[in-house]
N, C-alpha and C positions, 0 to 999 in steps of 0.2 A: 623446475622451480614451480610452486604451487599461485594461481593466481587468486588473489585474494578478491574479494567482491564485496562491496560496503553500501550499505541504502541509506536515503533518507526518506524517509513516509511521511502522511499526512493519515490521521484518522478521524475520523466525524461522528457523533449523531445523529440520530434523527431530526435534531432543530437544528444541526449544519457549526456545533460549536466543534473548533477541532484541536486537534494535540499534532507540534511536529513533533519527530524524535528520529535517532540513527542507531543504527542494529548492523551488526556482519553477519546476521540469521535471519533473516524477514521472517520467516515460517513457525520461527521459535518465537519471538520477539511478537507477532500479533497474535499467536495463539496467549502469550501472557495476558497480553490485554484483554482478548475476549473471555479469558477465563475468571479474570479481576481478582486473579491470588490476594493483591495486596487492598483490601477495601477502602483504604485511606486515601491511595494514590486515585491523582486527579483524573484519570480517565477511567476507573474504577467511581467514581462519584458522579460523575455527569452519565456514563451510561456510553463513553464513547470506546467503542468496538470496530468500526469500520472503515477499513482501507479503502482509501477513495483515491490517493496519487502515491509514488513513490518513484525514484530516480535511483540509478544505479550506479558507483564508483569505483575504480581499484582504487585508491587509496584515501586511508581512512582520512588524512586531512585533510583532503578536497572535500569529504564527504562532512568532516563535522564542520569546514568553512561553508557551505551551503547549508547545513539544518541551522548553522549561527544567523546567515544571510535573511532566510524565508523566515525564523523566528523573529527578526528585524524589522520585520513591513509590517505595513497597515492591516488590519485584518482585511478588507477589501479587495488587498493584491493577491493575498493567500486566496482566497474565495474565486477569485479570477484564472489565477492559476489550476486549482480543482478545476472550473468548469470548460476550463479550456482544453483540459486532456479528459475529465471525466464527465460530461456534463449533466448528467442523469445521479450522479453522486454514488451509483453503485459500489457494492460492498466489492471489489478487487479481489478478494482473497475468499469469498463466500465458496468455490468449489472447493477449493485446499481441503485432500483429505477425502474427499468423494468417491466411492469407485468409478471407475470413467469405462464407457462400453467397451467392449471390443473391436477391433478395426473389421470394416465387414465388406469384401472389396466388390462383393456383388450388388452395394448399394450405389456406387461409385458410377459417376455418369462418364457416359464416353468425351473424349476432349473434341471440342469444339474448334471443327477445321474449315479454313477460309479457301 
């Protein structure tokens, strides 16, 4: 049986306005937003692109009763929540996509024995 995986994210810009929303594709689902297919939509107008929190679910209802929850609160609590897992507000999702080096084991320090 295949297990399903379900997020709920938070994206920001750079003046800290953000969008929640829930995806069962993170990778697909923030590459839309940075690409701003739809120029209408509201994170496409504010210029918000970047993954700053996001929580992970197997099932979708848990996962749309918390993006319902966190859309619920004060902006202040949402704000508090980012800075308390992110606090630097870094873009999450900025390497996605990267080449990543090769594993190099000659770099690798010996372990540290007591």
């Amino acid at each position: 049986m295949r297990k399903h995986c379900y997020y709920v994210y938070i994206l920001a810009n750079s003046f800290h306005r953000i969008y929640t929303g829930v995806t069962n594709d993170m990778m697909v689902r923030v590459k839309q937003h940075k690409s701003a297919d739809d120029p209408k939509s509201f994170t496409a107008q504010y210029g918000i692109d970047k993954l700053v929190y996001f929580e992970r679910f197997q099932y979708i209802d848990t996962a749309i009763a918390r993006e319902k929850e966190i859309k619920g609160w004060l902006r202040s609590k949402k704000i508090a929540l980012i800075v308390q897992h992110n606090p630097t507000w870094q873009d999450l999702s900025e390497d996605w996509g990267k080449p990543m080096e090769p594993f190099d084991e000659t770099k690798m320090k010996p372990p540290v024995t007591f």
